[in-house]
C-alpha positions in Angstrom: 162.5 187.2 146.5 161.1 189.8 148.4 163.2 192.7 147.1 162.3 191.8 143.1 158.4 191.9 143.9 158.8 195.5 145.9 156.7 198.5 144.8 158.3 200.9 142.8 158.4 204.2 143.9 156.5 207.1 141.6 158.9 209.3 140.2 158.3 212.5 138.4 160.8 215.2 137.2 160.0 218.7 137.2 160.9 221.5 134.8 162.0 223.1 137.9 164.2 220.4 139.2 165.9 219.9 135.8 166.9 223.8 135.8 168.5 223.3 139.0 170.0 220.6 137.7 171.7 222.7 135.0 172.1 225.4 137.3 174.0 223.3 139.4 176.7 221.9 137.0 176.8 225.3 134.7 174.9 224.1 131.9 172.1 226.2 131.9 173.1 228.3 129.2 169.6 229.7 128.2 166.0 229.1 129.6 164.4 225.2 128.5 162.2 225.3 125.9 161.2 221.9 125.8 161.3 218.7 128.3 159.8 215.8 127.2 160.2 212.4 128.8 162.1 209.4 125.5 159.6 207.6 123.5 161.8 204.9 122.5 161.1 201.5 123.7 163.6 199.5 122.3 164.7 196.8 125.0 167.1 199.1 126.8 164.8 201.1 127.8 162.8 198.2 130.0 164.3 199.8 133.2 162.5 201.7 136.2 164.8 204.9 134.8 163.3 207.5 133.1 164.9 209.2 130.3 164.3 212.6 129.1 165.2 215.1 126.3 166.3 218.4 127.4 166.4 221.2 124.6 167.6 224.7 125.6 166.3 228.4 124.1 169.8 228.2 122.3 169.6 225.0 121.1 172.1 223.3 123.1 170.2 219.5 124.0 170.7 217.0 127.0 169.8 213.6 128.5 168.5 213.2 132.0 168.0 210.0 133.3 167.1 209.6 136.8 166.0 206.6 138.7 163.7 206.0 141.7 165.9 206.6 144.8 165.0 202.6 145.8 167.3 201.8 143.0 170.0 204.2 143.4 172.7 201.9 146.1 172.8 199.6 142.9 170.4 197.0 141.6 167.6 195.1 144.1 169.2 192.3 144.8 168.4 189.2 146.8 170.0 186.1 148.4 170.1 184.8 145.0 170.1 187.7 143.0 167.6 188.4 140.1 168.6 189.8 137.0 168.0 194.1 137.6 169.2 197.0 134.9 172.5 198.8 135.9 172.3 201.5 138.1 173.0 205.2 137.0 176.7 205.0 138.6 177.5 201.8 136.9 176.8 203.6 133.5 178.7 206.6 134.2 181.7 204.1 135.1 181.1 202.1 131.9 180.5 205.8 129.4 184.0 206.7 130.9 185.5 203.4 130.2 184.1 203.8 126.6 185.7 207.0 125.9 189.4 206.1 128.2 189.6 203.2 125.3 187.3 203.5 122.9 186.4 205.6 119.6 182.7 204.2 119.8 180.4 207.4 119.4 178.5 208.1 122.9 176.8 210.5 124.9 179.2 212.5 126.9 178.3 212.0 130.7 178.9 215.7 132.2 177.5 214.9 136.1 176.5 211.9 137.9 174.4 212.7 141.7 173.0 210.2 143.9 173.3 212.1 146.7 169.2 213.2 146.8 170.9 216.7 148.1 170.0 218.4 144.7 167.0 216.5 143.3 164.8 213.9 145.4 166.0 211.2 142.6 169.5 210.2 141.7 170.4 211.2 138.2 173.2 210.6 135.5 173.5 214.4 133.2 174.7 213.6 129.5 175.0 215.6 126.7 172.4 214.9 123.6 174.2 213.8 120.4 172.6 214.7 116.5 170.3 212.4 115.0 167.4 210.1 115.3 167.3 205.9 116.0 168.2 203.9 113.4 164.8 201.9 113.8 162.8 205.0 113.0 165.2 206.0 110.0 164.3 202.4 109.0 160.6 202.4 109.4 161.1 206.6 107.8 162.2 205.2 104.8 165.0 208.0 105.2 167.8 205.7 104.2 168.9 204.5 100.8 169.8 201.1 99.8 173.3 201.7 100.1 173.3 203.5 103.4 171.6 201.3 105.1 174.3 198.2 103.9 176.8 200.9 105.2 175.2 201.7 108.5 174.8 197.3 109.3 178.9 197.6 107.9 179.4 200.5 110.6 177.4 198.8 113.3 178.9 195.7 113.2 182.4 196.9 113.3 181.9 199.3 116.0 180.3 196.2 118.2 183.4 194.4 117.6 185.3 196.9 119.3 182.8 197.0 122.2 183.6 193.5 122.9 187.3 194.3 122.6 186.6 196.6 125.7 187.3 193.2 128.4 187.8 192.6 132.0 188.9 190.0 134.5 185.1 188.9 136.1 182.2 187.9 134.6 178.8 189.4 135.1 176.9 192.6 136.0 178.6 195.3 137.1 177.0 194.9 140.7 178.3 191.8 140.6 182.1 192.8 141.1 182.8 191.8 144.5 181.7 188.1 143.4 185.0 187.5 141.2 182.9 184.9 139.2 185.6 184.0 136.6 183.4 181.1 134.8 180.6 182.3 132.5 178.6 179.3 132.6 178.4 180.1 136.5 177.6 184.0 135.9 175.0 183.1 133.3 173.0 180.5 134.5 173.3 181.9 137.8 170.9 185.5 136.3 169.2 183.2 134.4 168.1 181.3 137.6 167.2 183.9 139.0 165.1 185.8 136.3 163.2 182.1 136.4 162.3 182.7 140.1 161.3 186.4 139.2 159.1 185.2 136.7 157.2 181.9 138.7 156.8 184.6 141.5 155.3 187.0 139.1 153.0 184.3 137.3 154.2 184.2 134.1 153.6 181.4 132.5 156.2 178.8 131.0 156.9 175.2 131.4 159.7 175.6 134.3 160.3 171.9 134.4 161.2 171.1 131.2 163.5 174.3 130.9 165.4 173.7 133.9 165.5 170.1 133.0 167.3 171.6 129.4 169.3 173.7 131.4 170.7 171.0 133.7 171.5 168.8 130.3 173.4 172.1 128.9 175.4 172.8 132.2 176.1 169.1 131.9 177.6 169.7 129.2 179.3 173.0 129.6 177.8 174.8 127.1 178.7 177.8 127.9 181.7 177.6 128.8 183.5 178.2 125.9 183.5 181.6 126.6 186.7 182.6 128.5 187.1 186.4 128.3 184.6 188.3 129.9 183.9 191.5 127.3 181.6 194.5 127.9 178.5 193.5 126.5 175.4 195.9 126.0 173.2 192.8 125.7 170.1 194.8 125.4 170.9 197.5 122.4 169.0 197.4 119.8 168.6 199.6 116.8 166.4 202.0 119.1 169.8 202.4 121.1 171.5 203.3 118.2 171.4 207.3 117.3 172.4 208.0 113.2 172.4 211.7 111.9 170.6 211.6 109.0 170.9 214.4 106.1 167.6 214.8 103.8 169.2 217.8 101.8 172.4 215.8 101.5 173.1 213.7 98.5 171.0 210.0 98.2 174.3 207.7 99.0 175.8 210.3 101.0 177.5 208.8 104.6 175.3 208.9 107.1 177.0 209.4 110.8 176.8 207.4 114.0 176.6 209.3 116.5 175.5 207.3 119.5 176.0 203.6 119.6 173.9 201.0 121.6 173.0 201.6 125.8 174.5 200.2 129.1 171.3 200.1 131.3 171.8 196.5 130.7 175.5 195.8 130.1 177.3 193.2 131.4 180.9 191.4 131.2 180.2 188.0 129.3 179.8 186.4 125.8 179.6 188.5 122.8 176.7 186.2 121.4 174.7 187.9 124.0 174.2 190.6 122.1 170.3 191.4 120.9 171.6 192.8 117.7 172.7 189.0 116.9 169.5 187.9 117.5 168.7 188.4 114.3 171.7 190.0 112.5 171.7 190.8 108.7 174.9 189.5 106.7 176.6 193.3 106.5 176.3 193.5 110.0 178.1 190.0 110.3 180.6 191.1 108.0 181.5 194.0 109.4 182.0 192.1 112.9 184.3 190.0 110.9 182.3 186.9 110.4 179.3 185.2 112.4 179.8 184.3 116.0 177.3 181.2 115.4 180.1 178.4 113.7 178.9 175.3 115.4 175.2 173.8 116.4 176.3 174.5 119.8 176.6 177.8 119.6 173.2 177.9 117.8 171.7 176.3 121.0 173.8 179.1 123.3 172.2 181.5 120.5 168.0 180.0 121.8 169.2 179.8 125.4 170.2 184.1 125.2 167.0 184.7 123.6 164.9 183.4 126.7 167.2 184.9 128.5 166.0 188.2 126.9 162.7 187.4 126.6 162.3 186.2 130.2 164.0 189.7 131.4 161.3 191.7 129.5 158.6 190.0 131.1 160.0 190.0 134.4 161.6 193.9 134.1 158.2 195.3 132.2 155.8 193.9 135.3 158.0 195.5 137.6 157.7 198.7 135.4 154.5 198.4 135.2 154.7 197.5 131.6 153.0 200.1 129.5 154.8 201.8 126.5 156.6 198.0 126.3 153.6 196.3 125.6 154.7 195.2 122.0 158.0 193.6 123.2 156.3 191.9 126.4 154.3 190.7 123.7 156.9 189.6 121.8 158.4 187.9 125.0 156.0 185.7 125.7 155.6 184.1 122.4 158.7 183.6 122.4 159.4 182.3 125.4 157.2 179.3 124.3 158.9 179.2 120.7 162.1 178.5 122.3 161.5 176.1 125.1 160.2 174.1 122.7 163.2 174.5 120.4 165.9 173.8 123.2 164.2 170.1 123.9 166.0 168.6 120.9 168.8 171.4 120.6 171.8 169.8 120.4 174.6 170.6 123.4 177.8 168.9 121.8 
C-alpha cells in the first residue's frame, strides 16, 4: 500500500509553458488572453490532473490537462492494486476510440506528451467545445421545461451508445495485460482494494460487516450477470456533460450537446456503473431504452456501485488533498454509512 499513501507532487502550469505548448503543436494562432485552471467539481474531476481553459486573442479555446509526472507511466499501482483515475494516454486511447466508432460529441484530442521534453508534466492538448455544464444550466435556470426533458432524452441515448463501444477484458484500462474476463473478479477485486485505501487512510466505516456483505454477494454471483465488458465513464456526471445553450434563441428551441461525460475514470464493465444512474430521471431512462434496474438484485448491484463511488471520492479526494471536492467527500461519507446499512438485508437472489 505504499504507493496509494505517496505524496503527491506540486504541480503548477505556467502561462509560459502553455505557449510553448501551442507553439509546439502549431496551435498558437494568437497571444492567450486568459488561462484559468476548471472550476467544475463534478466527480470526474476527483483526479490528481489539473484541467485548464485556454482562450486565445482570436477566440480560438483549448483544454490542458496535465498530471504530476509521478502519475504519468499509468496509475500507482500496488501488489493489489487500488482503484487510481486513468492516466492522460489512456484517455487519449479511449477519445480516439470514441470518435473511430462513435458519433458521441467530445473534445477533439490534438497532442498527447509524456515525454517531460517540452513541459516538466505530462499533458493531453484538446480542443474546447461551445457551451457550459448541464449542472450549471440546471442550477442557471437557463433551460425550459421542455429542453431539459429533451436534453435527459439526448443523454440517455447517447450513454447507450457509449456502452455499445465494448471490448474483450474487463477493468481499467491499466488493467489490460490482466485479461480478467469475469466482472465479478474485476469489480470486487478495485473494490478491495479502495477498502484497503480507505482503512489505511482512516476513514471510517464498518469494514467487517461490509466485507462480510460482500462475501454473501460473491457467494452468490451477483455480479456476474454482466458478460460484455462496455466502456463505462463511471464517474460522469452532469458536470461532465458540456450543452451550448442559446438565450437569444427561441424558449423550446434545441439545445446542443456538445461534450458528453469524461474518461478520467472509465473503465470496461457493467453499464449500471454509471453515476448518472445513480439517480436517473425517467426521460433519461427512456431514452437509454428502459431502466437497467429489472430485478431486486440488480437494485442491490445498484447500493454496492454507489459505495463503490462513494468510497473512491474519499479515498481519491485525501490523496488530492481534497479541497474544491469538499461537498462530494461530504456527500461520501454519509453515504457510505447509508448504504452499508442498506446492503445487510439487500437481497442477492
Amino acid at each position: 500500500m505504499q504507493a496509494d499513501v505517496q505524496e503527491i507532487p506540486r504541480l503548477d502550469v505556467t502561462r509560459e509553458q502553455v505557449e510553448r505548448i501551442l507553439q509546439h503543436h502549431g496551435k498558437h494562432s494568437a497571444p492567450i488572453t486568459a488561462l484559468e485552471q476548471s472550476t467544475s467539481t463534478g466527480y470526474s474531476t476527483i483526479t490528481t490532473t489539473k484541467t485548464y481553459d485556454v482562450i486565445l486573442a482570436d477566440g480560438t479555446a483549448y483544454t490542458l490537462k496535465a498530471s504530476p509526472p509521478s502519475a504519468s507511466a499509468s496509475t500507482l499501482v500496488s501488489e493489489s492494486p487500488p482503484y487510481a483515475p486513468n492516466s492522460l494516454a489512456a484517455e487519449h486511447a479511449l477519445l480516439q476510440l470514441l470518435a473511430a466508432q462513435t458519433s458521441i460529441p467530445h473534445p477533439a484530442a490534438l497532442a498527447l506528451d509524456t515525454t517531460l521534453a517540452l513541459a516538466p508534466f505530462p499533458y493531453l492538448l484538446l480542443s474546447r467545445p461551445r457551451g457550459i455544464p448541464l449542472s450549471l444550466a440546471r442550477a442557471q435556470g437557463a433551460l425550459s421545461a421542455r429542453q431539459a426533458l429533451l436534453l435527459d432524452l439526448r443523454a440517455g441515448g447517447l450513454l447507450r451508445q457509449l456502452h455499445a463501444v465494448q471490448n474483450d477484458w474487463f477493468g481499467l484500462p491499466a488493467q489490460a495485460q490482466d485479461a480478467l474476463f469475469s466482472w465479478q473478479e474485476a469489480f470486487t477485486g478495485l473494490l478491495e482494494g479502495l477498502l484497503d485505501a480507505a482503512a489505511v487512510r482512516g476513514v471510517p466505516l464498518a469494514y467487517a460487516d461490509v466485507r462480510r456483505c460482500l462475501a454473501r454477494a460473491i457467494g452468490a454471483f451477483l455480479f456476474d450477470d454482466c458478460e460484455v465488458p462496455s466502456l463505462v465513464s463511471f464517474a460522469g456526471d452532469a458536470d461532465a456533460i458540456l450543452v451550448d445553450v442559446d438565450v437569444e434563441a427561441a424558449e423550446d428551441a434545441e439545445v446542443p450537446v456538445t461534450a458528453f461525460l469524461s474518461f478520467s475514470h472509465a473503465l470496461w464493465g457493467d453499464p449500471l456503473l454509471e453515476t448518472l444512474f445513480l439517480d436517473p430521471s425517467a426521460a433519461l431512462t427512456e431514452g437509454y431504452g428502459g431502466s437497467p434496474i429489472v430485478f431486486a438484485r440488480q437494485k442491490t448491484k445498484r447500493l454496492w456501485y454507489t459505495l463503490f463511488l462513494a468510497l473512491m471520492v474519499v479515498v481519491q479526494a485525501a490523496r488530492d488533498g481534497g479541497g474544491v471536492h469538499e461537498d462530494k467527500v461530504e456527500w461520501a461519507r454519509r453515504t457510505l454509512d447509508e448504504v452499508v446499512q442498506k446492503l445487510k438485508d439487500a437481497p442477492c437472489y
